[in-house]
N, C-alpha and C positions, 0 to 999 in steps of 0.2 A: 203786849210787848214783853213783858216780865215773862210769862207764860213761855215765851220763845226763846228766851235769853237762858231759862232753865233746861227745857228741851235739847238745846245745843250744848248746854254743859253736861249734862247726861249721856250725851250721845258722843262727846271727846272725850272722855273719864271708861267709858268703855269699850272706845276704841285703842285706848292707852295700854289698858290693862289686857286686852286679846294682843296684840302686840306684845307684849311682854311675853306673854304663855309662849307666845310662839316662837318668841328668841330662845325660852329656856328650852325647847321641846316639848312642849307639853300641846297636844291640841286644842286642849280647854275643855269643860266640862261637858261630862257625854259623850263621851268620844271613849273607842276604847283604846287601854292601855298595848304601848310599842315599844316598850323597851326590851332589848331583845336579850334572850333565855341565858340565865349563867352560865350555861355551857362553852356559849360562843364567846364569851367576855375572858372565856378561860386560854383561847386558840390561841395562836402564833402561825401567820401566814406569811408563805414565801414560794416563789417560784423554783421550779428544779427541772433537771434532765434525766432520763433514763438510762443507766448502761448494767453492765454485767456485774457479776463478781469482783470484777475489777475491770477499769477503765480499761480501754481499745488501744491498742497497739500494733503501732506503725512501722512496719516491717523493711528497712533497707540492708544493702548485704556491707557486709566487713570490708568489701573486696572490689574495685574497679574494674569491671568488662563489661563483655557482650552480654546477655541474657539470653540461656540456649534455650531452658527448659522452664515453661511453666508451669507445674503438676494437679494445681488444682483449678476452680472455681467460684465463683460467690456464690456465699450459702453451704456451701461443702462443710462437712466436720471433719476436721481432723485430731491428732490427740500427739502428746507431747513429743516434739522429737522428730517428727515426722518431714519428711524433705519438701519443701513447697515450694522451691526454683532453686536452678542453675545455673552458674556463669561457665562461660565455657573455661574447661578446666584439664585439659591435658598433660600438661607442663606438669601439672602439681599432683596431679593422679602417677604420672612416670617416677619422679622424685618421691613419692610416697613406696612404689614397687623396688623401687633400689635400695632406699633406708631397709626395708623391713628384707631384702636379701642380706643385707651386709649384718643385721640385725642375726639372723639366720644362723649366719659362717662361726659370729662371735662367739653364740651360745655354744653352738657342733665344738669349736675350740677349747673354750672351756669345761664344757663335759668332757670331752678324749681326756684334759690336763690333770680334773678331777675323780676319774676315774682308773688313769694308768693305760696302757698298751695291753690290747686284747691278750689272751692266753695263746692264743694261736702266733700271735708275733712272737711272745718269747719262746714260744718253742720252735719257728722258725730259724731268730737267732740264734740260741743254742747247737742248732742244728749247725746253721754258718760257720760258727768255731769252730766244731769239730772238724767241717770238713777242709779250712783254712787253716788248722793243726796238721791235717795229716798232707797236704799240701807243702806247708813250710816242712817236714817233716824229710817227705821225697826231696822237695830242693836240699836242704840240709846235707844226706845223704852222698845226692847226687855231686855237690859240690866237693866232699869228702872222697871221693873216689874219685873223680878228676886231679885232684890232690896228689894222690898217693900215684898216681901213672903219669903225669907229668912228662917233660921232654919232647921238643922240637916247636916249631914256630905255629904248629896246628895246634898243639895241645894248649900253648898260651890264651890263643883265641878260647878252645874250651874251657880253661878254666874261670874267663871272663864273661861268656856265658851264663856257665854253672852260679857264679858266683852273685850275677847282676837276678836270675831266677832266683836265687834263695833270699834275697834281700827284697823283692817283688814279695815273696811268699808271705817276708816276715810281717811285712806292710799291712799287707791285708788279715793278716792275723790278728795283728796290736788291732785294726779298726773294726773288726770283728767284735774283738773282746769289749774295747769302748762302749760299745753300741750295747751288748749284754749288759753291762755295768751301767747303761744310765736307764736300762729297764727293769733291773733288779732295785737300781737306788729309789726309784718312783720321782714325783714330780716335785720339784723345788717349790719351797711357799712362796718367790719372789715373782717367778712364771705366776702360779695363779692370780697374783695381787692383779701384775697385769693383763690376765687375762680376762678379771672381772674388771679391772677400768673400760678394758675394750669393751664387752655386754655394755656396761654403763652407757657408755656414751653413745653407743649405737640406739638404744631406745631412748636416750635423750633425742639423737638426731632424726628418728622416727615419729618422735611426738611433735617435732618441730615441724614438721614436712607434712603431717596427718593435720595441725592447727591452719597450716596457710591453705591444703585444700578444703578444712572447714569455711573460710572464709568466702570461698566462692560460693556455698550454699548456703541458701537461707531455709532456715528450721521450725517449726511449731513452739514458741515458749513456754506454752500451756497445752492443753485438750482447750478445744475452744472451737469458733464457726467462722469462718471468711465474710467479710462484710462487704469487702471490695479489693478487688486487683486492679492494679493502676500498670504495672507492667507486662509488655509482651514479647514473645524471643524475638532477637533483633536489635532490641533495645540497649543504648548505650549506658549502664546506670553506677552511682556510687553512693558514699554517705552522703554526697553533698548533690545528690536529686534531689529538687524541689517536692515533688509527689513520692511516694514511697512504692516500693514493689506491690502492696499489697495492707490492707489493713484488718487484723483477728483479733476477736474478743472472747473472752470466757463466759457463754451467755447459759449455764446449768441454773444458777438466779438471776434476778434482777435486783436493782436497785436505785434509787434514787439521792442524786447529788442536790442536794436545795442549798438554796443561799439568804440565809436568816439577817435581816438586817440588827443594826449593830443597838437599836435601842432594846429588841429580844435577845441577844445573845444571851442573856446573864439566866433566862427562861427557861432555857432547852438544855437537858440532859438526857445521856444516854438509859435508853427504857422505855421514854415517853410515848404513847401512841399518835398514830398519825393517820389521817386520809388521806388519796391522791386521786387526781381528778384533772380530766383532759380536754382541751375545748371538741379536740377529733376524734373525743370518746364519747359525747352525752349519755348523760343518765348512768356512766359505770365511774361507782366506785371501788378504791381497793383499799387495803387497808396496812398498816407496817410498821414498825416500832423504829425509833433511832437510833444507830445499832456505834455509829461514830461520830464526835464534835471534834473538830479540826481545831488543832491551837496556831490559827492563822486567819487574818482578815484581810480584804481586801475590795477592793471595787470591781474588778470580774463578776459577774453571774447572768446565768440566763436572763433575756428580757422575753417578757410579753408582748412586746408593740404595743400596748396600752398609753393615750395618748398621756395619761396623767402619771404616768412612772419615773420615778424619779431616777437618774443617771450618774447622779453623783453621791450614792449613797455606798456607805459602807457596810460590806457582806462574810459573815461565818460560814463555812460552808457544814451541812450534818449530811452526814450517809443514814438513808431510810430504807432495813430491810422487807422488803414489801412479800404480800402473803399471796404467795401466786404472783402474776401477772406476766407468766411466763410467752405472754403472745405480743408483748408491749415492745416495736425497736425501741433500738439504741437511739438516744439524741431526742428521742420528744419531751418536747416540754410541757409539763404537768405542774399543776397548782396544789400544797401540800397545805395544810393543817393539822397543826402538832400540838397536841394537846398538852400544853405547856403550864409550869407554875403560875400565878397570878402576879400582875406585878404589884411590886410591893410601892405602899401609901408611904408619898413624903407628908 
């Protein structure tokens, strides 16, 4: 009976104490060691997304109409500047052709005002006088000898005549000379002030008129690749379309957006290396430094659909420039490890 009373107490003293091992982790003697490599103890894991150079950009026009033209396709590359739809635009293309005429007239004005009357006008003029000299000259003359022979009721008539021609003559004589005299004086400085407010204003009303028919087109902000067009001509669109004409990104690098939960934050600095790693990529790793840390938290970030993820957690977001991975879209979600400080012992 003793014999078994012992037996049993042996047999719960070591069932206690394998229970324990096991609580601490430890498998118990003979077993080998699992504790896993300092390396990993060093990481900081977080979920991220892939995009360009710079996040994707979603393209609506300035401007409410029709949609005539749409110039490209997904996948297309375009480069900065480049036209990639059109609203129909008539009205504003006509009022840009008018500005840049009236624009035209101003300058012609200006230059005639700052440069004086051709050489050839004033010696036309010149020429005028002389011959509106010798005009007033003959009248003169002629009124003079009417004068001097005088008598009877014809001659009255004549000398009224004579007299209405020489005063004709002198007329055009004075406006003759006027016309010399404001070609010899050259151009008043008050004429060109306002000749250059005119210029002024004309290319002000030209750039006015050239911005509202910018507005109907929408342009490349970058060099960058079409990821998707949501609009097609026909279409009724504005800023305030739900879907955007069209969505481009700058994809020359890649990078990755992660979202570092907030007990790592204090972990992650820019330099740190990283790996990235995709469920719809097995086996490929890539590799990339963290190139920015955001000074902003939040609860946004990529999920996993992992059923133990937690949703109410708060997220840093770092930018990871990655080495290569230039075959990777925009928007998949990948698993980073950042090879992060350790955290420090309270």
């Amino acid at each position: 009976m003793k014999k078994t009373l012992l037996i049993t107490v042996v047999l719960a003293i070591a069932a206690a104490f394998a229970g324990r091992m096991v609580l601490r982790g430890n498998p118990g003697p003979g077993s080998a060691e699992q504790t896993p490599p300092p390396a990993l103890l060093e990481q900081v894991a977080a979920n991220g997304l892939v995009e360009g150079r710079e996040p994707e950009v979603r393209l609506w026009p300035e401007a409410a109409g029709i949609l005539t033209t749409v110039s490209v396709h997904e996948n297309d590359e375009v480069k900065k500047g480049q036209v990639l739809a059109e609203l129909s635009n008539q009205g504003q293309k006509a009022q840009v052709k008018l500005a840049a005429a009236e624009l035209a007239r101003a300058r012609q004005q200006l230059k005639k005002l700052e440069n004086g009357e051709r050489p050839q006008v004033r010696v036309r003029t010149k020429a005028d006088v002389k011959a509106k000299e010798v005009a007033y000259e003959n009248a003169y003359r002629d009124h003079e000898r009417t004068l001097r022979v005088g008598g009877g009721a014809s001659s009255a008539g004549d000398l009224d005549g004579a007299r209405s021609r020489m005063h004709l003559a002198k007329a055009e004589l004075d406006h003759a000379r006027a016309d010399l005299a404001l070609i010899e004086e050259g151009t008043r400085a008050e004429d060109l002030e306002i000749a250059r407010r005119e210029v002024d204003a004309a290319e002000a009303k030209l750039q006015d008129r050239e911005a509202e028919l910018a507005k109907t087109r929408l342009t490349a902000p970058s060099d960058g690749k079409i990821l998707r067009v949501y609009g097609h001509p026909g279409a009724m669109v504005s800023s305030a379309t739900k879907d955007p004409v069209m969505v481009i990104a700058d994809l020359s690098k890649r990078r990755v957006r992660a979202s570092v939960e907030e007990l790592d934050v204090a972990r992650v600095e820019v330099g740190q290396p990283a790996t990235v790693t995709a469920d719809g990529l097995p086996g490929k790793v890539l590799t990339g430094k963290v190139a920015v840390v955001l000074w902003r938290m939040g609860k946004g970030g990529p999920e996993s659909d992992s059923p133990n993820e937690m949703k109410d957690m708060y997220f840093r977001e770092v930018l990871i420039d990655l080495d290569g991975g230039d075959e990777l879209p925009t928007n998949l979600r990948v698993q980073v490890r950042i090879q992060a400080r350790p955290q420090e012992k309270r």
